[in-house]
C-alpha positions in Angstrom: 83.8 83.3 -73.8 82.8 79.8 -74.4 81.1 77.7 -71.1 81.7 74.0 -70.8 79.3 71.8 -69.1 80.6 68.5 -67.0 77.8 66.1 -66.8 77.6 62.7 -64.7 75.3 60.2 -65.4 75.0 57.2 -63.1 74.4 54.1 -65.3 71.8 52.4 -62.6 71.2 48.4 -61.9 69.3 48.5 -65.0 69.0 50.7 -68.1 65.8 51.5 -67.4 67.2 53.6 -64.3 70.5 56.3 -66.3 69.8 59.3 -65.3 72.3 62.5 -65.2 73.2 63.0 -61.1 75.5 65.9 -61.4 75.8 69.2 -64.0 78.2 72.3 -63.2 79.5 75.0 -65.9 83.3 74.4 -65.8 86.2 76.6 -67.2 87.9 75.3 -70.5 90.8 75.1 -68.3 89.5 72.3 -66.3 87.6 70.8 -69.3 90.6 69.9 -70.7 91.9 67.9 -67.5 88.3 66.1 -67.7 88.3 64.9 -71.2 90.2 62.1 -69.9 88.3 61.2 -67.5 85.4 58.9 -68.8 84.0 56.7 -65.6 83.7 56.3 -61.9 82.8 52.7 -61.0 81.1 51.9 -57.4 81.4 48.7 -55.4 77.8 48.0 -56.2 78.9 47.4 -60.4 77.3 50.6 -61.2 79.3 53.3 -62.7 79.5 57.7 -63.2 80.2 58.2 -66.4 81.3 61.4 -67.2 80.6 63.4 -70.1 82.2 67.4 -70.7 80.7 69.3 -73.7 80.6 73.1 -75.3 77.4 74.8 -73.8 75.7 75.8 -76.3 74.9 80.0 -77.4 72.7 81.1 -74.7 71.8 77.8 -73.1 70.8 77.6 -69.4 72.4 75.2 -67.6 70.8 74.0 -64.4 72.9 72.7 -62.1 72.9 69.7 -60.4 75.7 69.3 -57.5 75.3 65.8 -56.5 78.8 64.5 -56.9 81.6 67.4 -56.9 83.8 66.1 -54.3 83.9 62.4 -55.5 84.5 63.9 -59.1 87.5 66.4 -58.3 89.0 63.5 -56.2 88.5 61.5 -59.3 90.2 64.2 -61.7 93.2 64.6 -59.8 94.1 60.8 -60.4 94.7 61.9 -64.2 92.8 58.4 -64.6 90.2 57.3 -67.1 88.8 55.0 -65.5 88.8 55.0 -61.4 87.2 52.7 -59.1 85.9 54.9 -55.6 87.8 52.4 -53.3 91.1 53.9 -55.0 90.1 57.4 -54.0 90.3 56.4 -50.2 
């Protein structure tokens, strides 16, 4: 069975500061609805880009559940691209 892994990475003030916030295995199932999405922005400029790719053969995947809610609210807007003051 293959594993997916959904991975955010905030994009900072400055580049100097990306760093991945959030990692969960997902089904291919839900994979599929992600593709599309591709970034959360914030009021503050900075942005949650979001990244799904094939886990690889036996790779360990630690998880990082920093952002699930704002991501699943995000996912069900079938969006791209979706600013957090439209979630509200």
């Amino acid at each position: 069975m293959t594993r997916y892994v959904l991975e955010g990475e905030w994009s900072g003030y400055r580049s100097s500061q990306r760093r991945i916030v959030h990692r969960e295995v997902i089904t291919k199932q839900r994979a599929d609805r992600l593709r599309n999405l591709s970034s959360i922005q914030y009021t503050d400029g900075t942005r949650l880009d979001i990244y799904v790719r094939e886990a690889e053969p036996r790779e360990r995947v630690s998880q990082i559940n920093g952002y699930n809610s704002l991501i699943r609210q995000a996912e069900r807007t079938g969006e791209s691209y979706v600013r957090v003051e439209e979630l509200k």
